[in-house]
KEKE-3310 file (N, C-alpha, C; in steps of 0.2 Angstrom, whole numbers, plus 5000, padded with zeros to 4 digits):
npx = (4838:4832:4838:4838:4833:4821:4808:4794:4795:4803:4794:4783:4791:4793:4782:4776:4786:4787:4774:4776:4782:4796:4813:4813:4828:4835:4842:4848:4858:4875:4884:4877:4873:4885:4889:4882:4878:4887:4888:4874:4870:4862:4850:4848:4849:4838:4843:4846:4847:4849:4855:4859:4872:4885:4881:4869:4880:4892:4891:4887:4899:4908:4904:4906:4918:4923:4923:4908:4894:4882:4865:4861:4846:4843:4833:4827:4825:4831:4830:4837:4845:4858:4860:4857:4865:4877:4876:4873:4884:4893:4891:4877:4862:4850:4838:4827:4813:4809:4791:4785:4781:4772:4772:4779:4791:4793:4790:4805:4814:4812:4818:4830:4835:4833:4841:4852:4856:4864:4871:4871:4883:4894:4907:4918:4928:4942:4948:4960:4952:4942:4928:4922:4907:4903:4892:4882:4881:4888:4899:4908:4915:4926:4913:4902:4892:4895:4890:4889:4889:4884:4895:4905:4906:4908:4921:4928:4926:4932:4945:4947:4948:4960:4968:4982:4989:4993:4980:4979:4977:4972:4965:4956:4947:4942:4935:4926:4919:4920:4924:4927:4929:4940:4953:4950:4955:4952:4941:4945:4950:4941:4934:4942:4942:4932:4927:4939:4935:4927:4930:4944:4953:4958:4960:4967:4980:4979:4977:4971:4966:4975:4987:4996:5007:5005:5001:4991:4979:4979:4973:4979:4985:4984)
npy = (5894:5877:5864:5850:5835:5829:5833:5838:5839:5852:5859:5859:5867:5879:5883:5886:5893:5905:5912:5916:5926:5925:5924:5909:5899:5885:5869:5856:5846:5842:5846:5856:5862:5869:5878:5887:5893:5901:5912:5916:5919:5914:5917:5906:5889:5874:5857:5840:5825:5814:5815:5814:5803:5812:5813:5826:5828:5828:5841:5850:5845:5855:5870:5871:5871:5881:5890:5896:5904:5901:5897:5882:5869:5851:5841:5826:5810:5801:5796:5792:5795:5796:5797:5812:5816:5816:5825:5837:5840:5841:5852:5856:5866:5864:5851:5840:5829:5818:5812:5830:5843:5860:5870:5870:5871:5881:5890:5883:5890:5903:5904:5901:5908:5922:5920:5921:5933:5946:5956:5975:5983:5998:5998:6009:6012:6021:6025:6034:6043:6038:6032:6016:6012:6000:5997:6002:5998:6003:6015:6030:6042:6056:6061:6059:6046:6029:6020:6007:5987:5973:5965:5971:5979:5969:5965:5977:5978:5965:5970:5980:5976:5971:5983:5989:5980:5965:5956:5942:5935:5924:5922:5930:5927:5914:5918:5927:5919:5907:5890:5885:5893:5898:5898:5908:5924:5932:5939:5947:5956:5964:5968:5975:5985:5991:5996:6005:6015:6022:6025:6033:6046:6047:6035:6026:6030:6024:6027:6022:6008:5996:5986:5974:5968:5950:5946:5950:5962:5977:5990:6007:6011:6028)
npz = (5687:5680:5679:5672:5665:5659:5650:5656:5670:5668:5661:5670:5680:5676:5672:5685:5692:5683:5682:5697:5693:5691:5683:5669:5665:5658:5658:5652:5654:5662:5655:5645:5656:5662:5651:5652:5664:5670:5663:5661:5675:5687:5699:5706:5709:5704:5704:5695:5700:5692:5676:5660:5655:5662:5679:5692:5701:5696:5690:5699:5710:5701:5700:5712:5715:5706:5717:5716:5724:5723:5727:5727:5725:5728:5719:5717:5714:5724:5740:5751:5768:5767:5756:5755:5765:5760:5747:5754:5762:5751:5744:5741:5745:5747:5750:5740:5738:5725:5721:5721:5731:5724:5729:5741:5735:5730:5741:5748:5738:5740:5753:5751:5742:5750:5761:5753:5750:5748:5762:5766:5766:5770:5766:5756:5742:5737:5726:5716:5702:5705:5716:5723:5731:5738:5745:5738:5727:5717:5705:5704:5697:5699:5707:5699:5693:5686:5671:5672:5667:5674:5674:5671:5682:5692:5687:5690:5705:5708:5709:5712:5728:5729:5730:5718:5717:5706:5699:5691:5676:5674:5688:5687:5674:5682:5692:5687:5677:5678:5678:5666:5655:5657:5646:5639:5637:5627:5631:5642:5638:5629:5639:5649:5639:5637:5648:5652:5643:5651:5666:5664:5659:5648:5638:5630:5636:5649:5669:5678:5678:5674:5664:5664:5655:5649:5660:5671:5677:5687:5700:5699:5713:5723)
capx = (4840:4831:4843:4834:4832:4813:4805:4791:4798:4805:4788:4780:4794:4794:4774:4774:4789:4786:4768:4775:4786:4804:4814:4818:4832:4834:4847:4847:4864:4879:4889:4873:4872:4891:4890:4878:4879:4893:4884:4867:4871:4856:4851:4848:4848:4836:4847:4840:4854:4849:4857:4862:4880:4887:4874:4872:4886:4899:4889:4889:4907:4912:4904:4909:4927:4926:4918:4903:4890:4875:4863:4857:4843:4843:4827:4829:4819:4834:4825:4840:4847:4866:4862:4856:4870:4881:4876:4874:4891:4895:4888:4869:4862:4844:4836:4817:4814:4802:4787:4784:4775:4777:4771:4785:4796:4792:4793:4810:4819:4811:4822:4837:4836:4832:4849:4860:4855:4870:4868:4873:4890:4896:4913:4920:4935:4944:4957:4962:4946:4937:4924:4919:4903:4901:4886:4875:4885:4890:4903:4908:4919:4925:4907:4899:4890:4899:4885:4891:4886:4885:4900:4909:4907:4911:4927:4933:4924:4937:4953:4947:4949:4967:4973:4991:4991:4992:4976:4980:4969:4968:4960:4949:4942:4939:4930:4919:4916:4922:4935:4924:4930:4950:4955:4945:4957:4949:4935:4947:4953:4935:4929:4946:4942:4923:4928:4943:4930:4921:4932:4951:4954:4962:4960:4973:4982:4976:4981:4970:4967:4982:4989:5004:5006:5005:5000:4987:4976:4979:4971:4985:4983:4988)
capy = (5889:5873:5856:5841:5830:5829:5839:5837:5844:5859:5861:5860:5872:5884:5888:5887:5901:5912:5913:5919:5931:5922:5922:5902:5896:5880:5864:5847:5840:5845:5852:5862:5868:5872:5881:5892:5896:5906:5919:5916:5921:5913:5916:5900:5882:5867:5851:5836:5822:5810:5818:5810:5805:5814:5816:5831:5828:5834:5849:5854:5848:5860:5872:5873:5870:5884:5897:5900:5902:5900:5894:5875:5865:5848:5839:5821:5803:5797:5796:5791:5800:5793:5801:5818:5820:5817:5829:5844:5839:5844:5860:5859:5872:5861:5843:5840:5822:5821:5818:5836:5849:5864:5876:5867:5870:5887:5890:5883:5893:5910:5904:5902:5919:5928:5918:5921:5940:5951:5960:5981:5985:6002:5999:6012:6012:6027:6024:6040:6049:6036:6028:6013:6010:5992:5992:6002:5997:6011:6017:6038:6043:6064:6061:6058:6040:6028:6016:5999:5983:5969:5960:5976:5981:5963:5966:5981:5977:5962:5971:5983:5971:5971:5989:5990:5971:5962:5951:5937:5934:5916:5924:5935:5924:5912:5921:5932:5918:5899:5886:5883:5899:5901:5898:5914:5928:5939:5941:5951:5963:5968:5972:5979:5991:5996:6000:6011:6021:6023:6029:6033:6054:6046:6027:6025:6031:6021:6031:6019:5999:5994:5978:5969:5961:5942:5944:5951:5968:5978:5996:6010:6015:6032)
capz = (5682:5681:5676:5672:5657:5659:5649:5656:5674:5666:5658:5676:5684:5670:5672:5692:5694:5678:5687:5700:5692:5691:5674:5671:5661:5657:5656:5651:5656:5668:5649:5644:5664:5664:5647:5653:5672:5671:5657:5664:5683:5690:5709:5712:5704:5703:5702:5697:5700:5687:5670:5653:5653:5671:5684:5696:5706:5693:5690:5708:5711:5698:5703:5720:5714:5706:5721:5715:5730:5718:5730:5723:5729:5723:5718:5716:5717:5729:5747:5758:5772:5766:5750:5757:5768:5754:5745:5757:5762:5745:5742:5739:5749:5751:5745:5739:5733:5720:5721:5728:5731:5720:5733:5746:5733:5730:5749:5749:5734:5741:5757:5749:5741:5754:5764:5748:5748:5751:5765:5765:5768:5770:5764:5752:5741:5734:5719:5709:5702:5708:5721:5722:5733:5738:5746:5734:5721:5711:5703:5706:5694:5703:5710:5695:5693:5681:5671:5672:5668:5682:5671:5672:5689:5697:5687:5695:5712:5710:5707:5718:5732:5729:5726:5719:5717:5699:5697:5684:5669:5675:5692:5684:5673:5686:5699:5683:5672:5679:5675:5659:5651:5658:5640:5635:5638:5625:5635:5645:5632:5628:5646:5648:5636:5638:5655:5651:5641:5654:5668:5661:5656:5642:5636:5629:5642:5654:5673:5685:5675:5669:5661:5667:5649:5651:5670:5673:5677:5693:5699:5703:5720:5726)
cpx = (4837:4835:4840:4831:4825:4810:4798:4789:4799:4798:4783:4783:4794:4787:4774:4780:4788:4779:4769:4781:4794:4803:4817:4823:4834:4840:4846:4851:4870:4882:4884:4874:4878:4893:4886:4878:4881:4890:4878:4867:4865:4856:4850:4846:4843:4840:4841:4850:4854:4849:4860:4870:4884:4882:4879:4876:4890:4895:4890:4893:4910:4912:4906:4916:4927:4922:4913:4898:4881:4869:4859:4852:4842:4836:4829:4822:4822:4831:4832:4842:4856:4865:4860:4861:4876:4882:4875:4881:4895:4894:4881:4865:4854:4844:4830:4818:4807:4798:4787:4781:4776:4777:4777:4789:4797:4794:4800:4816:4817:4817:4827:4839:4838:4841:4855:4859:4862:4869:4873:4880:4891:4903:4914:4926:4937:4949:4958:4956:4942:4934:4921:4914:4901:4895:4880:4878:4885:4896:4904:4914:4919:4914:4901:4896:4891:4893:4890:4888:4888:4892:4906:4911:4910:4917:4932:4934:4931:4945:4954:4950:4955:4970:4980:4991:4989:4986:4977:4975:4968:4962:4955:4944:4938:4933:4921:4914:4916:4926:4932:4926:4940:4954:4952:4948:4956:4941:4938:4948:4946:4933:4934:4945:4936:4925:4933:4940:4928:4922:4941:4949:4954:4963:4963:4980:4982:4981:4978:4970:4974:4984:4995:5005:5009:5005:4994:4984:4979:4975:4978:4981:4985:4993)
cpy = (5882:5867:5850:5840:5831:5833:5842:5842:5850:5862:5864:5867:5878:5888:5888:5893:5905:5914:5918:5925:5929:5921:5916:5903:5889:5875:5860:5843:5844:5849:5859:5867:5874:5878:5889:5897:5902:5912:5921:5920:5920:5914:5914:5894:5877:5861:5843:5832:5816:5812:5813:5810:5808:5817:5822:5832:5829:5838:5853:5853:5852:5866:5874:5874:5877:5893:5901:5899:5901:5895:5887:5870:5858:5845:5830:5814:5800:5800:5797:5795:5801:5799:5810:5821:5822:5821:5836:5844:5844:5851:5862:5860:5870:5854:5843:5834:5822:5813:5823:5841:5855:5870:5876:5870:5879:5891:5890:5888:5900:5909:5905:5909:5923:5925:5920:5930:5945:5957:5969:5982:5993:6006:6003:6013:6017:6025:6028:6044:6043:6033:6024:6011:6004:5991:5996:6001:5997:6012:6024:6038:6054:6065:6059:6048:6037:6024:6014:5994:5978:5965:5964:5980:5974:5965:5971:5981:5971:5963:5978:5981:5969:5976:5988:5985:5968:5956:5947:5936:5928:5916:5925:5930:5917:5912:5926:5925:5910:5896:5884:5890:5903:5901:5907:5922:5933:5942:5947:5958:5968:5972:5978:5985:5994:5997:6006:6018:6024:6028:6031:6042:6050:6038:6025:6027:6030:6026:6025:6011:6001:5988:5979:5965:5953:5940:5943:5959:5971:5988:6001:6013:6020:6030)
cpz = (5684:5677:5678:5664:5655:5656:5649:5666:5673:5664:5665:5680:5682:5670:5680:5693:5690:5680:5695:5699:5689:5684:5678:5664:5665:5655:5654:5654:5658:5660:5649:5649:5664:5658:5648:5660:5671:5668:5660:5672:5685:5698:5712:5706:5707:5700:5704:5694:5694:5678:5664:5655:5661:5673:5687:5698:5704:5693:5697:5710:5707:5700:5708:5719:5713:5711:5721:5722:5729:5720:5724:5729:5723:5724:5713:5720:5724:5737:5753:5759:5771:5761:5750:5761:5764:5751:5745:5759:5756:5742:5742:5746:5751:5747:5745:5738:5730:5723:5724:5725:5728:5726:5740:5742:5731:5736:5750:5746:5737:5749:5758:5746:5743:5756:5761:5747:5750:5758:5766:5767:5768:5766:5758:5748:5736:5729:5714:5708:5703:5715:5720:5730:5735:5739:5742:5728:5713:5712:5702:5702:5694:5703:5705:5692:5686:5679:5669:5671:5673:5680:5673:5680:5694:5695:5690:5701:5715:5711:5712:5726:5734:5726:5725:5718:5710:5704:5691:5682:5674:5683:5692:5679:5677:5689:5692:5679:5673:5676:5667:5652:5652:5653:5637:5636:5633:5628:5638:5643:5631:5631:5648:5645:5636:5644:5656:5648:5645:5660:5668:5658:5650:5640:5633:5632:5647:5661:5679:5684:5673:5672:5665:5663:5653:5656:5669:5673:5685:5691:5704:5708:5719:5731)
residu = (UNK:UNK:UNK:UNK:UNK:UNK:UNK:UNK:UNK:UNK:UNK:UNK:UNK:UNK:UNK:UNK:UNK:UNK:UNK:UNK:UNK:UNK:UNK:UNK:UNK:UNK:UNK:UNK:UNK:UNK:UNK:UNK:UNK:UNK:UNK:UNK:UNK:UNK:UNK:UNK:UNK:UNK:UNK:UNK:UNK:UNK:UNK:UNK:UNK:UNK:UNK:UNK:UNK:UNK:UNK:UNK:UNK:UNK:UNK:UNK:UNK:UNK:UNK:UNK:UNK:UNK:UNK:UNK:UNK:UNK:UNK:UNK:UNK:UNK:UNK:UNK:UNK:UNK:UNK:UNK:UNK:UNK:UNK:UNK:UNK:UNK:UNK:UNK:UNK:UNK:UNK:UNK:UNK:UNK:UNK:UNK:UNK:UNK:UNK:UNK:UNK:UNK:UNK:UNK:UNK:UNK:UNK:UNK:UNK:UNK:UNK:UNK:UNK:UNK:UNK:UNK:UNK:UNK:UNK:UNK:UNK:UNK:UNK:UNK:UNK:UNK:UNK:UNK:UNK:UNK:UNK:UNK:UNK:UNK:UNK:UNK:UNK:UNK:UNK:UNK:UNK:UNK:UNK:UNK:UNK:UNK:UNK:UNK:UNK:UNK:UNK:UNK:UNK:UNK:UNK:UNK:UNK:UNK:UNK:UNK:UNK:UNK:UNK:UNK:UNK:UNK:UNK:UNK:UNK:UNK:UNK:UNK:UNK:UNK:UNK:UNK:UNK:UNK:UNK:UNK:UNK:UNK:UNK:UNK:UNK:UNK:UNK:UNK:UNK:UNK:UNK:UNK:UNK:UNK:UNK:UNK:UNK:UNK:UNK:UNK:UNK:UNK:UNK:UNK:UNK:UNK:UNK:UNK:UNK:UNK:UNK:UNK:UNK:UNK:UNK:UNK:UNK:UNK:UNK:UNK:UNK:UNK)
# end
């Protein structure tokens, strides 16, 4: 995801990664950025610190506030050493100053990638007729492979995490979607329910998700 006003920049970023394969999306201003992020799930940001109305620095304090690990490189005119420490301080995970090299800058986000990669785990978690796989992550429902989408599988990966244990909506919508969406508690209903299709005998009977009305979701342990 590239964020910057310029549209002239974006014009430039937009033909130098789609050239080498990368899907871009694009921002103009920290609201646009924060309306988006959270849906878009990009693998990595271009922050440019000079925005309409709230520069960078809100966008990537919000971010971070809300735990996102979404590595960010920020691309900026400011030079100083003050203003670079500043900003790594803060969370962004490199800094470029413009002018700059596209092929530097190409160089640097394949680095960030590679660092933000998840690396294999073996961990495996059993709960009722299911298995959840972490590190090829999949979903086994009596051995049988659940299709998931990546929206639906973080949510159970997160409630996984806490077998037995009520996960609050305002949790869940945090961690799935950001603080820009914790109003949005029919979101939950939905996934709640394409998911219970998916692995529940009886969906309407739920035996492994199950609500906590007005809490939250938890999965039953054995």
């Amino acid at each position: 995801m590239i964020i910057d006003d310029e549209i002239q920049i974006r014009r430039l970023l937009r033909v130098a990664f789609e050239k080498e394969g990368y899907k871009v999306e694009e921002a103009i201003s920290v609201d646009d950025a924060l309306s988006k992020v959270y849906m878009v799930r990009p693998d990595s940001i271009i922050l440019d610190l000079g925005l309409p109305e709230k520069g960078g620095e809100e966008f990537l304090k919000k971010i971070r506030e809300s735990g996102s690990k979404i590595p960010v490189l920020v691309l900026s005119v400011r030079d100083s050493e003050k203003d670079k420490i500043f900003l790594l301080d803060s969370g962004a995970d490199d800094y470029l100053t413009k002018p700059f090299g596209i092929g530097e800058l190409l160089a640097r986000i394949r680095v960030l990638l590679r660092h933000s990669s998840p690396e294999k785990t073996d961990v495996k978690v059993r709960i009722g007729l299911l298995e959840l796989d972490f590190g090829a992550r999949k979903v086994l429902k009596e051995g049988k492979e659940v299709r998931l989408t990546p929206t639906e599988y973080s949510f159970l990966k997160l409630l996984a995490t806490y077998p037995g244990k009520i996960v609050t909506q305002t949790q869940i919508l945090k961690e799935l979607w950001g603080p820009n969406q914790m109003a949005e508690s029919g979101y939950l209903r939905v996934y709640v329910n394409q998911i219970r299709k998916k692995i529940e005998r009886d969906p309407g009977n739920p035996e492994i998700l199950i609500t906590e009305p007005g809490v939250g979701y938890f999965l039953k342990s054995d």
